[in-house]
N, CA, C and O atoms as a Maestro MAE file, in Angstrom:
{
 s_m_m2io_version
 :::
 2.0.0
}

f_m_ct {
 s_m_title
 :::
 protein
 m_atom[300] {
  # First column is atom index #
  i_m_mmod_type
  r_m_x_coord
  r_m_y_coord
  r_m_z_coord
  i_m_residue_number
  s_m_chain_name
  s_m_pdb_residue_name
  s_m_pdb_atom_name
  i_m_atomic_number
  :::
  1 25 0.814 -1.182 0.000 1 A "UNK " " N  " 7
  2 3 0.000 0.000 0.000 1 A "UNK " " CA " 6
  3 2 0.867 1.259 0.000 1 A "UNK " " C  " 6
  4 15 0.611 2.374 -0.454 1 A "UNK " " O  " 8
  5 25 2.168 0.712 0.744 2 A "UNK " " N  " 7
  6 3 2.632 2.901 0.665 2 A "UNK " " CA " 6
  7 2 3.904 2.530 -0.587 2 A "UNK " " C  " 6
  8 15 4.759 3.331 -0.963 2 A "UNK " " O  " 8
  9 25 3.792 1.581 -0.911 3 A "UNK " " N  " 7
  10 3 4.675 1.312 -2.274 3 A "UNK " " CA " 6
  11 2 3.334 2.555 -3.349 3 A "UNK " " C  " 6
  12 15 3.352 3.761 -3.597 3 A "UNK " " O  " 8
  13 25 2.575 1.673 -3.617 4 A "UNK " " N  " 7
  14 3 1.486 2.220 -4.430 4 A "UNK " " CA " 6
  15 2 1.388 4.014 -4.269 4 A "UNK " " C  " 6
  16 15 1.346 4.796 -5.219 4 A "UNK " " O  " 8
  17 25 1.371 4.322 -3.036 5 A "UNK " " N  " 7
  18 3 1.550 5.701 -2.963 5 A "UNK " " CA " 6
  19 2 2.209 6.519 -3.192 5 A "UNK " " C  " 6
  20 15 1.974 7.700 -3.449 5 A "UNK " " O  " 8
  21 25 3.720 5.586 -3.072 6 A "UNK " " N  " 7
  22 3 5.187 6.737 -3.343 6 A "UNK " " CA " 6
  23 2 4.850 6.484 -5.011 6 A "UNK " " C  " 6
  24 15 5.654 7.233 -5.566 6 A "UNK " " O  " 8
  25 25 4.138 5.868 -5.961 7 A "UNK " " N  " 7
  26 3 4.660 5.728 -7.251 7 A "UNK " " CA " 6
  27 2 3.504 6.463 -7.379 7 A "UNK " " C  " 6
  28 15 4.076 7.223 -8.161 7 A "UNK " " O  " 8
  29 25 1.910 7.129 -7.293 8 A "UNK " " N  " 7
  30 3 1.123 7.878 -7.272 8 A "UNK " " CA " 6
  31 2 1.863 9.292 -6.962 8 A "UNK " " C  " 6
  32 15 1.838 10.254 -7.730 8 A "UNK " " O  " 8
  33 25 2.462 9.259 -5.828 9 A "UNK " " N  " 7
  34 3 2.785 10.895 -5.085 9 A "UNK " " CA " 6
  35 2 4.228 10.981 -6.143 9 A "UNK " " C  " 6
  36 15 4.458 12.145 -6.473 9 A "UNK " " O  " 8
  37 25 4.835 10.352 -6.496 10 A "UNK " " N  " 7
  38 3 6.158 10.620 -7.200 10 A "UNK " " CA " 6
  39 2 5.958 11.084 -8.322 10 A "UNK " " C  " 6
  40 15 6.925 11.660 -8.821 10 A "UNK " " O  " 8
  41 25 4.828 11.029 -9.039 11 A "UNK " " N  " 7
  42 3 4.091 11.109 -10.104 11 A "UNK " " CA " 6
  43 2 3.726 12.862 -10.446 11 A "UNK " " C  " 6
  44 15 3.959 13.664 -11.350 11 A "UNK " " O  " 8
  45 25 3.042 12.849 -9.161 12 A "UNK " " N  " 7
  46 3 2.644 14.426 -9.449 12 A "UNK " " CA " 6
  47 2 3.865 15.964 -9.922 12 A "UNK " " C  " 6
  48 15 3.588 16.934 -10.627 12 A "UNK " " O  " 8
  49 25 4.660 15.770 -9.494 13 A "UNK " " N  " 7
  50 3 5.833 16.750 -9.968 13 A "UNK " " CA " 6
  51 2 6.055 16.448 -11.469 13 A "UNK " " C  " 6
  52 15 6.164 17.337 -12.314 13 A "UNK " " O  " 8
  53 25 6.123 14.918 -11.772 14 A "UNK " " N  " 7
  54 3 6.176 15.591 -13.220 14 A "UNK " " CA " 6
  55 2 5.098 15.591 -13.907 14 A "UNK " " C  " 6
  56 15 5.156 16.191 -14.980 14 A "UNK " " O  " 8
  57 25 3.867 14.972 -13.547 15 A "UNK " " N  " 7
  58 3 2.689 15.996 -13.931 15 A "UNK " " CA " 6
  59 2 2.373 17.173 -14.341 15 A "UNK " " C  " 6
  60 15 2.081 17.570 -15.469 15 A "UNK " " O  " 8
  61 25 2.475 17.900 -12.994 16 A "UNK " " N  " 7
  62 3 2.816 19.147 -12.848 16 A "UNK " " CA " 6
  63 2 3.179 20.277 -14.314 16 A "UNK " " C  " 6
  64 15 2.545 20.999 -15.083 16 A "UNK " " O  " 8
  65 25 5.062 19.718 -13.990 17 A "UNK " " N  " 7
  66 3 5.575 20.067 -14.883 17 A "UNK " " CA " 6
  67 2 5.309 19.750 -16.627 17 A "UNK " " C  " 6
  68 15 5.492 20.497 -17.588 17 A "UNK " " O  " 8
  69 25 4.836 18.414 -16.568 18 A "UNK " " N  " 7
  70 3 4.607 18.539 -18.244 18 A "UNK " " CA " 6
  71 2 3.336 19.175 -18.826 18 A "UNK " " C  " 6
  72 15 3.103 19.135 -20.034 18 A "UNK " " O  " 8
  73 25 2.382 19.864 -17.785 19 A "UNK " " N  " 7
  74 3 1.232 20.535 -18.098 19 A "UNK " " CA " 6
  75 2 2.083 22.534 -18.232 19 A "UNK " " C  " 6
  76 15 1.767 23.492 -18.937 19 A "UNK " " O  " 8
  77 25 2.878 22.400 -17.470 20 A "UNK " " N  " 7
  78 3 3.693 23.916 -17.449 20 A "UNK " " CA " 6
  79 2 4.527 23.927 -18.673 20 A "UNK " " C  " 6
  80 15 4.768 25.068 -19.067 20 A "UNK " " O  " 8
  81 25 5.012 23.014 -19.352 21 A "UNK " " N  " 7
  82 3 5.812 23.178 -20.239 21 A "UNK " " CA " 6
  83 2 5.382 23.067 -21.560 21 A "UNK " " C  " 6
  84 15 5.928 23.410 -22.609 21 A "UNK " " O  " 8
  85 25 3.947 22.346 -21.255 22 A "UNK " " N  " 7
  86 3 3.020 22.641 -22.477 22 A "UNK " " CA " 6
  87 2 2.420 23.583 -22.649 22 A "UNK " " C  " 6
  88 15 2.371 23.937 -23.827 22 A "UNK " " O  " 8
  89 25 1.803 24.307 -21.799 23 A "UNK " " N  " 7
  90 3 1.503 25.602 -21.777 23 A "UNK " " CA " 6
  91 2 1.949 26.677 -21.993 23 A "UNK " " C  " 6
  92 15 1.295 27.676 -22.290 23 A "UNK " " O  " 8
  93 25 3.614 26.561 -21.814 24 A "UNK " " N  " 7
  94 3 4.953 27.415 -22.536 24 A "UNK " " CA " 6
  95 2 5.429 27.209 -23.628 24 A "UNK " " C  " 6
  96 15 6.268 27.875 -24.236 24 A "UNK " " O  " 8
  97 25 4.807 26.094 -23.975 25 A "UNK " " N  " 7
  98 3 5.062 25.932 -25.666 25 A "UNK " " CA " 6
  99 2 4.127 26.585 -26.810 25 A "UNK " " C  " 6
  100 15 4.460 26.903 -27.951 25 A "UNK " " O  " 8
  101 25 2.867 26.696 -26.189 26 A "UNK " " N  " 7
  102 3 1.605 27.263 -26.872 26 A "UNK " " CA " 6
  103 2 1.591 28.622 -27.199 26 A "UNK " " C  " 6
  104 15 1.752 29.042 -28.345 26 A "UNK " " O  " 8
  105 25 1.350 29.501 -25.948 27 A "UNK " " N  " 7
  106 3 1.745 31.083 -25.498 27 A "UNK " " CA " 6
  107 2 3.045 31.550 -26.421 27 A "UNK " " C  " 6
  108 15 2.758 32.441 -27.220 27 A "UNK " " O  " 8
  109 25 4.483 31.081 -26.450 28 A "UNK " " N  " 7
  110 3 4.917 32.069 -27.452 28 A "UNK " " CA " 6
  111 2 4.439 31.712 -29.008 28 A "UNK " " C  " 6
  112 15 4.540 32.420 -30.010 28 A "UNK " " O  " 8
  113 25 3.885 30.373 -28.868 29 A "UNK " " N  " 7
  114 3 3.599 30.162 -30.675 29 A "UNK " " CA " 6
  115 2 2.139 31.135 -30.923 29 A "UNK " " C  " 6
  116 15 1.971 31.693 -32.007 29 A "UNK " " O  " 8
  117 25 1.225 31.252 -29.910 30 A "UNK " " N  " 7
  118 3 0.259 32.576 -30.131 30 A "UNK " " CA " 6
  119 2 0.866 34.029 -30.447 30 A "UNK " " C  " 6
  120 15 0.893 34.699 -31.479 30 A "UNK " " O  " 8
  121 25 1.248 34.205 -29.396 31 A "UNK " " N  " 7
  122 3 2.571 35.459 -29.689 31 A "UNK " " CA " 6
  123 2 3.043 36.112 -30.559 31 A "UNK " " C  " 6
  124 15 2.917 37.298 -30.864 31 A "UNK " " O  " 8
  125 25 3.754 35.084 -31.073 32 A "UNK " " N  " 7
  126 3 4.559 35.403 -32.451 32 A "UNK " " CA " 6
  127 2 3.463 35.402 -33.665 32 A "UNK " " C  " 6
  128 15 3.326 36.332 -34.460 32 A "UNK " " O  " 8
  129 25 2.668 34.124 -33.661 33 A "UNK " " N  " 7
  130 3 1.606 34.507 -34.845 33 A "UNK " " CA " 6
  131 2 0.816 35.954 -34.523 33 A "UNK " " C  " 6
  132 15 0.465 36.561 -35.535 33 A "UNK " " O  " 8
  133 25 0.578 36.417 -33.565 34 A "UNK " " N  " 7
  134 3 -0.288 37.823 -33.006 34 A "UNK " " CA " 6
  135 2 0.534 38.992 -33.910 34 A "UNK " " C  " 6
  136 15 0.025 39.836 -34.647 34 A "UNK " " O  " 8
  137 25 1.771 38.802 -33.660 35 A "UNK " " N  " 7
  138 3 2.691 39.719 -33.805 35 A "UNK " " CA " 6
  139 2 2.964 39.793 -35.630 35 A "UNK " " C  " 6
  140 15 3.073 40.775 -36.364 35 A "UNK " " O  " 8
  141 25 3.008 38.400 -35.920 36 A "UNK " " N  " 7
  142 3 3.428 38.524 -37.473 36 A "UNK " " CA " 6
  143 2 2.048 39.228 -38.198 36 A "UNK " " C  " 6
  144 15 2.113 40.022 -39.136 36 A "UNK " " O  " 8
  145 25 0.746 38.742 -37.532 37 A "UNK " " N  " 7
  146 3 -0.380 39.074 -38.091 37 A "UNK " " CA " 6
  147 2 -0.148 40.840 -38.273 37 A "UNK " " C  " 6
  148 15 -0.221 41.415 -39.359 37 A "UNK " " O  " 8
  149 25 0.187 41.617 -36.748 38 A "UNK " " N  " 7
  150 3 -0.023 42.898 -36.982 38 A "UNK " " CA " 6
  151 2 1.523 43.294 -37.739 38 A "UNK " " C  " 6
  152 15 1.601 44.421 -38.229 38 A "UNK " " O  " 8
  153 25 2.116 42.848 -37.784 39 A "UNK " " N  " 7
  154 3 3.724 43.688 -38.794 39 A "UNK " " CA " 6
  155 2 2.800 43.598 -40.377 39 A "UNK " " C  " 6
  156 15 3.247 44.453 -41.142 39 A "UNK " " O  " 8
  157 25 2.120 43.112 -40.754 40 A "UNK " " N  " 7
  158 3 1.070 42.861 -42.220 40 A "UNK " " CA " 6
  159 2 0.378 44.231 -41.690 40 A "UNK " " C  " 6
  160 15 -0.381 44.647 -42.565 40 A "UNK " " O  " 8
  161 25 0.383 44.558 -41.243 41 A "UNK " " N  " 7
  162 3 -0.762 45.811 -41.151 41 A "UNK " " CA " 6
  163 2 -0.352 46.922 -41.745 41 A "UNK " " C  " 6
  164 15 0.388 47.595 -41.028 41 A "UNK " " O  " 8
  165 25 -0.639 47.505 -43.159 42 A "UNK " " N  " 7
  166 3 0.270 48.653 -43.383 42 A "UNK " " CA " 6
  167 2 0.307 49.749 -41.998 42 A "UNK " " C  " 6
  168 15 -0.648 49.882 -41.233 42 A "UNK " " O  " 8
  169 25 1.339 50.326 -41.898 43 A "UNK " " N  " 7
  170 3 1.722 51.798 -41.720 43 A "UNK " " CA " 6
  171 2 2.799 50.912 -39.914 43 A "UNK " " C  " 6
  172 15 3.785 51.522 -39.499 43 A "UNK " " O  " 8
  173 25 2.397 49.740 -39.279 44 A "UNK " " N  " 7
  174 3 3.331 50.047 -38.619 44 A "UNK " " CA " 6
  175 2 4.731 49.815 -38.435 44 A "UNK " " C  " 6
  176 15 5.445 50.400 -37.621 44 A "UNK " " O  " 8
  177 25 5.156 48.729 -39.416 45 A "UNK " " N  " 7
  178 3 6.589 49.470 -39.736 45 A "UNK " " CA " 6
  179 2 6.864 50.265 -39.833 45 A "UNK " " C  " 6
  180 15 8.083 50.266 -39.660 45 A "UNK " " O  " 8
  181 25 6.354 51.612 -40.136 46 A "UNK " " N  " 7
  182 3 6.642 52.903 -40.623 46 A "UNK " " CA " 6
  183 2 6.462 53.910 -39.029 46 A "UNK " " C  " 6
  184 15 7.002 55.008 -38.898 46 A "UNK " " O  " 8
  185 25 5.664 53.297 -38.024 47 A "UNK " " N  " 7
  186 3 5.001 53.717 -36.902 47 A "UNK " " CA " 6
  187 2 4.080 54.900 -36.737 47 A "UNK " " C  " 6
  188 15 3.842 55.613 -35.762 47 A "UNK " " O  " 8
  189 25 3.538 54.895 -38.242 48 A "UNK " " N  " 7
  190 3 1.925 56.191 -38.375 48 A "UNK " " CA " 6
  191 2 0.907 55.039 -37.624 48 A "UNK " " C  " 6
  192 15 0.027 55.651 -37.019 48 A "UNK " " O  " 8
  193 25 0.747 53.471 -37.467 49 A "UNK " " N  " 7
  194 3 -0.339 53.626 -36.746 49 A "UNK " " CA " 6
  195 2 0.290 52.110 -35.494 49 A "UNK " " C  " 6
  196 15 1.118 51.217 -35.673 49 A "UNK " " O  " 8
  197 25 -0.470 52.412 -34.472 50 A "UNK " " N  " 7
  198 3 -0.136 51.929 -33.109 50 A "UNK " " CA " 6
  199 2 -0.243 50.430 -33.641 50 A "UNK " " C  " 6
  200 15 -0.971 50.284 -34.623 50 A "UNK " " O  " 8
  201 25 0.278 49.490 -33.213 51 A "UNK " " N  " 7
  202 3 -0.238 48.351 -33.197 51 A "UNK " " CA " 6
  203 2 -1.502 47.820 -31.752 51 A "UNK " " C  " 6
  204 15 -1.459 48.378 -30.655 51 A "UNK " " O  " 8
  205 25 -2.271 46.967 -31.999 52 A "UNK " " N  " 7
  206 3 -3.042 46.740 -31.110 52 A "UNK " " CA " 6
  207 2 -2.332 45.399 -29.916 52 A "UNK " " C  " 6
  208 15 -2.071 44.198 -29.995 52 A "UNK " " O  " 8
  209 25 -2.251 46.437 -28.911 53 A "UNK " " N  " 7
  210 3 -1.418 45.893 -27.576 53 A "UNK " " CA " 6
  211 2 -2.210 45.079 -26.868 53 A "UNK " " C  " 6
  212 15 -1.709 44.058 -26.398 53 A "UNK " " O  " 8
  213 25 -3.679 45.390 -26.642 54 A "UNK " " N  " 7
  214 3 -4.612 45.086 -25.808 54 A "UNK " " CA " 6
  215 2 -4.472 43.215 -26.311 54 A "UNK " " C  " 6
  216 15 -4.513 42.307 -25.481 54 A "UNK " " O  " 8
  217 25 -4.271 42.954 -28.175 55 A "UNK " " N  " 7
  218 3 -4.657 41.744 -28.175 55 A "UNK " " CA " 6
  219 2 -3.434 40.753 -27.426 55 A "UNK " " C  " 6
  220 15 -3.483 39.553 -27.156 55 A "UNK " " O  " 8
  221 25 -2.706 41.414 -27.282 56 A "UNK " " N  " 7
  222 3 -1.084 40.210 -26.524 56 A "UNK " " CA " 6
  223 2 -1.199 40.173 -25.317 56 A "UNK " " C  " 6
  224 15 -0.664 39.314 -24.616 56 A "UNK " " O  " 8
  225 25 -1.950 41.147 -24.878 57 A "UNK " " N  " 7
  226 3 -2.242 40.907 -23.411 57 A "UNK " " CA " 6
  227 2 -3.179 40.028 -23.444 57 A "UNK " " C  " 6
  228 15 -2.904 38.986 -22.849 57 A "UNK " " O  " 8
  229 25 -4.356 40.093 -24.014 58 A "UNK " " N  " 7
  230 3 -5.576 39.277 -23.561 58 A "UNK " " CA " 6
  231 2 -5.185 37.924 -23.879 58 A "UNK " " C  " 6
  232 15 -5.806 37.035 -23.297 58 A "UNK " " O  " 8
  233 25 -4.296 37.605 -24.670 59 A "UNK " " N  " 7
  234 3 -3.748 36.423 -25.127 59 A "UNK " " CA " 6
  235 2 -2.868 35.933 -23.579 59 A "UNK " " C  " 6
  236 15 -3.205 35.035 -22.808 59 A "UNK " " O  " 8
  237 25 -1.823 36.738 -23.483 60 A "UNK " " N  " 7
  238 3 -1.228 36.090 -22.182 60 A "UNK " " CA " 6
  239 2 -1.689 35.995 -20.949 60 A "UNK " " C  " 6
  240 15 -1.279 35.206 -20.098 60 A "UNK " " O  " 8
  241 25 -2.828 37.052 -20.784 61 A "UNK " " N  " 7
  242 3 -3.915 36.370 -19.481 61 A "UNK " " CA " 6
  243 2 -4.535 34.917 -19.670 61 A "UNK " " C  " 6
  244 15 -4.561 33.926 -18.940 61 A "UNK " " O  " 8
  245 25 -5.097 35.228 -21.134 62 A "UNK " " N  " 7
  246 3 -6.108 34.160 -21.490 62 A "UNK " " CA " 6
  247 2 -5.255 32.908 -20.783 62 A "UNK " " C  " 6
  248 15 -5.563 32.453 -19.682 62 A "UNK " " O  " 8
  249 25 -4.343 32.512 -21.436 63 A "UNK " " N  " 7
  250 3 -3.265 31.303 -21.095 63 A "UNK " " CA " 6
  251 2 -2.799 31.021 -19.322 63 A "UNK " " C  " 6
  252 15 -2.673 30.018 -18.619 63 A "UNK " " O  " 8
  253 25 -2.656 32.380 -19.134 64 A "UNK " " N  " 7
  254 3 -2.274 32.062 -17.095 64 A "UNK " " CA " 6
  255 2 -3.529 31.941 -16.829 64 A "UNK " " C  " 6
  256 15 -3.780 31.400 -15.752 64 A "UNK " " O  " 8
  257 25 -4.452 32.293 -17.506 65 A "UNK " " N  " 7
  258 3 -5.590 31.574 -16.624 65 A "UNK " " CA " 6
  259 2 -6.330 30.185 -16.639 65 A "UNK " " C  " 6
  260 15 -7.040 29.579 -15.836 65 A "UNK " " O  " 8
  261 25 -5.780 29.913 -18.100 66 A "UNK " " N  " 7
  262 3 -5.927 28.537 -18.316 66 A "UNK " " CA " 6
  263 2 -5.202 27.606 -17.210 66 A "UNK " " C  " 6
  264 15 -5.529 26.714 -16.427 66 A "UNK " " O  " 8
  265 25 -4.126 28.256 -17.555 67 A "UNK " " N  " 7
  266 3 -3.433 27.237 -17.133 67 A "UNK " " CA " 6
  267 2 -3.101 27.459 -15.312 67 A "UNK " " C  " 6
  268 15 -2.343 26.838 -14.566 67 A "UNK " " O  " 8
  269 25 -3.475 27.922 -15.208 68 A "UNK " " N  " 7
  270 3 -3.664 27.650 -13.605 68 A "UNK " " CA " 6
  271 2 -5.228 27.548 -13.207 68 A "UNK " " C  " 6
  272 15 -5.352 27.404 -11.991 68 A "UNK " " O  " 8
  273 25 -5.830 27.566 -13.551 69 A "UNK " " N  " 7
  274 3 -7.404 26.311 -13.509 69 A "UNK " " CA " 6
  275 2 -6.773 24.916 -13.607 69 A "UNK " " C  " 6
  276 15 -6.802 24.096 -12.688 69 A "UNK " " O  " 8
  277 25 -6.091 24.683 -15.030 70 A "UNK " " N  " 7
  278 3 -5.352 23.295 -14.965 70 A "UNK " " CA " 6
  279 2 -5.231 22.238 -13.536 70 A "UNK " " C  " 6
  280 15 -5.754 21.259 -13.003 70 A "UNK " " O  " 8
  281 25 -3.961 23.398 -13.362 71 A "UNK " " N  " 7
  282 3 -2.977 23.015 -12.090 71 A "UNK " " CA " 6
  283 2 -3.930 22.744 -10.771 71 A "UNK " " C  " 6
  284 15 -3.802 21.797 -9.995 71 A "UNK " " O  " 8
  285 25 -5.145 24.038 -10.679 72 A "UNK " " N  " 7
  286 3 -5.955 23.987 -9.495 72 A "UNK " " CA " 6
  287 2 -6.882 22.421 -9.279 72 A "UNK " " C  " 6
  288 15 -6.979 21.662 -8.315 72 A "UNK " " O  " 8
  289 25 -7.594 22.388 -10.964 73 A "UNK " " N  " 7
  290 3 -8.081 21.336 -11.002 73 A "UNK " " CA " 6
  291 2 -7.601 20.130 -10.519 73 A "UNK " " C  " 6
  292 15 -8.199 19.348 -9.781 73 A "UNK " " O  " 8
  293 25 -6.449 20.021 -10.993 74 A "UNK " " N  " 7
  294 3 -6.109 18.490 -10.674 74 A "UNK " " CA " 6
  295 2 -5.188 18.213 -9.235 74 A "UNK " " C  " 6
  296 15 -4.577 17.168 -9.011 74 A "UNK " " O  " 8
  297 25 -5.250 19.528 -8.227 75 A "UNK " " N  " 7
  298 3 -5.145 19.310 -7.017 75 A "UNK " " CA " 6
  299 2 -6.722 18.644 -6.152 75 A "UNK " " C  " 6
  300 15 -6.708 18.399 -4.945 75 A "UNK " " O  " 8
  :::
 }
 m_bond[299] {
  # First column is bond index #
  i_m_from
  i_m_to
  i_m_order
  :::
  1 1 2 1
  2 2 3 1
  3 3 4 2
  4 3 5 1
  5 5 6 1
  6 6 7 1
  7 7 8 2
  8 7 9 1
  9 9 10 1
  10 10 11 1
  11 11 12 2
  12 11 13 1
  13 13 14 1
  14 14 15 1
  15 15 16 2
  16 15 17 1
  17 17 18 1
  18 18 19 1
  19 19 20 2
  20 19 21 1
  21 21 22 1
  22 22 23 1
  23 23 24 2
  24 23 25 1
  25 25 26 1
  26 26 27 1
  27 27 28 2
  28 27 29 1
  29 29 30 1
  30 30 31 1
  31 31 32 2
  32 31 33 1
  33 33 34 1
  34 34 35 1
  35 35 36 2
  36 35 37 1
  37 37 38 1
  38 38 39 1
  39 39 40 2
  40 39 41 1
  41 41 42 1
  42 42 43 1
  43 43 44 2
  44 43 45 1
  45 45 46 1
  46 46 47 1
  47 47 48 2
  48 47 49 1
  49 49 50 1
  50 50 51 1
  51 51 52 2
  52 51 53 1
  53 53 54 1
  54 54 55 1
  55 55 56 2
  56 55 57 1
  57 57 58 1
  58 58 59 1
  59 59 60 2
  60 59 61 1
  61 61 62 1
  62 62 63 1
  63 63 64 2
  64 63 65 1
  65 65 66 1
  66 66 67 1
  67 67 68 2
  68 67 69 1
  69 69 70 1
  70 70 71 1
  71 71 72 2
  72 71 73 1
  73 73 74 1
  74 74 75 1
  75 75 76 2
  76 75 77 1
  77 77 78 1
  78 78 79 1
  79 79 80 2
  80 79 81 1
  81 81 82 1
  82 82 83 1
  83 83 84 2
  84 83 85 1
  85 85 86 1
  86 86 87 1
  87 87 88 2
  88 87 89 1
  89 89 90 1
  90 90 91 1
  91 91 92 2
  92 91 93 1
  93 93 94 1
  94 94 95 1
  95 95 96 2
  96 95 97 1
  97 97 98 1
  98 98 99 1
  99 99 100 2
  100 99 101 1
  101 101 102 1
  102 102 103 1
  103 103 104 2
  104 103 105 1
  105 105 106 1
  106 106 107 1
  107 107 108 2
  108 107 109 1
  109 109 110 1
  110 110 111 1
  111 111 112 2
  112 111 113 1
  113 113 114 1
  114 114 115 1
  115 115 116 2
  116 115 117 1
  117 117 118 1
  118 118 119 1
  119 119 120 2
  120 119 121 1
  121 121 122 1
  122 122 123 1
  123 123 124 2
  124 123 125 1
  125 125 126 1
  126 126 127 1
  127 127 128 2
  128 127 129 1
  129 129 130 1
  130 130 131 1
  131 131 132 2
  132 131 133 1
  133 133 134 1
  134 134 135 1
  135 135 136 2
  136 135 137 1
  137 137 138 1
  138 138 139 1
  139 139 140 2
  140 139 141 1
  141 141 142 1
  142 142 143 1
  143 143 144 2
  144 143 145 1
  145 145 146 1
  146 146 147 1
  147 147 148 2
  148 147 149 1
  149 149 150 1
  150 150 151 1
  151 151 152 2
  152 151 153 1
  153 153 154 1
  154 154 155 1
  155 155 156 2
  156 155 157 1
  157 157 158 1
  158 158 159 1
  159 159 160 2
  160 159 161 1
  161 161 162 1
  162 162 163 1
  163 163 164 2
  164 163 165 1
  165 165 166 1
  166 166 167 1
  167 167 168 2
  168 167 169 1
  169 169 170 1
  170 170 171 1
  171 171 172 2
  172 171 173 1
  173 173 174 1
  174 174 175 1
  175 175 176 2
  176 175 177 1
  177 177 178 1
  178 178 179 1
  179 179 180 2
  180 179 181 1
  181 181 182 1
  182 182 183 1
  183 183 184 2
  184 183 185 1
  185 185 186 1
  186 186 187 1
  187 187 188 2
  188 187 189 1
  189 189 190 1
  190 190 191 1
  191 191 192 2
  192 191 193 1
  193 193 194 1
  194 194 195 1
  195 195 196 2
  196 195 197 1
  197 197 198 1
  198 198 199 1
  199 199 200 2
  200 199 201 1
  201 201 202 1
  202 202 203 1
  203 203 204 2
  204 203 205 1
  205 205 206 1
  206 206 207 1
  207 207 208 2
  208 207 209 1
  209 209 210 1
  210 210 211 1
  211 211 212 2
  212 211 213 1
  213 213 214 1
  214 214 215 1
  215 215 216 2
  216 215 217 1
  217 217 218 1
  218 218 219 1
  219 219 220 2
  220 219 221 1
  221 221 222 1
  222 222 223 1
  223 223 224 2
  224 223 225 1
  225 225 226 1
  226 226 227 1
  227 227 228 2
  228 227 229 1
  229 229 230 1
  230 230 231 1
  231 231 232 2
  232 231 233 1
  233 233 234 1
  234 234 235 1
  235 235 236 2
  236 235 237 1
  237 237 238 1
  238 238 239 1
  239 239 240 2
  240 239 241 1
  241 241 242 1
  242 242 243 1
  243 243 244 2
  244 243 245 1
  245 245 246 1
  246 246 247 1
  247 247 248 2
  248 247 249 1
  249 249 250 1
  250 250 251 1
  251 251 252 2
  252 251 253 1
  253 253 254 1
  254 254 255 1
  255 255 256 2
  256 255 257 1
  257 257 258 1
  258 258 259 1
  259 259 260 2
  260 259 261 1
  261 261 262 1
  262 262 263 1
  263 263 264 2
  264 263 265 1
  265 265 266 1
  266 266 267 1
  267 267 268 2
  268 267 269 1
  269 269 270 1
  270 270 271 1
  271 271 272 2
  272 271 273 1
  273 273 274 1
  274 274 275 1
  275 275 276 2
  276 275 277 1
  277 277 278 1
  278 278 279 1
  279 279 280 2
  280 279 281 1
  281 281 282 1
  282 282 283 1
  283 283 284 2
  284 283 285 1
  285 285 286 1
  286 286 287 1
  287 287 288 2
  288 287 289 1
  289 289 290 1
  290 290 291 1
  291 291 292 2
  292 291 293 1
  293 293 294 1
  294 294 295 1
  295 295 296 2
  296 295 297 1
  297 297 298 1
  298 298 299 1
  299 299 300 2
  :::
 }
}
């Protein structure tokens, strides 16, 4: 019985971790597509018009919040 447990409880760290490192794999591949999408936008290479900031944020909340529901959940 506490055999069974140490291989259950030994378990969870890399759990853990392979849900964090998937989640860090996702977030910069959003990122960068966010980013290539707005450099296509005429004028801001040139910097006559702002790029839209609000969407990289809502993107990198979106994701910490995913992903710590994740983590919460499966405590």
């Amino acid at each position: 019985m506490v055999f069974i447990g140490l291989l259950i409880g030994g378990n969870y760290p890399w759990l853990f971790c392979s849900l964090t490192i998937t989640q860090l794999l996702v977030l910069p591949a959003q990122l960068l597509k966010e980013v290539r999408r707005q450099f296509r936008i005429p004028g801001i290479i040139d910097r006559t018009v702002k790029p839209d900031y609000q969407r990289a944020v809502d993107i990198c909340t979106y994701r910490a919040q995913e992903n710590s529901s994740h983590g919460a959940g499966l405590l």
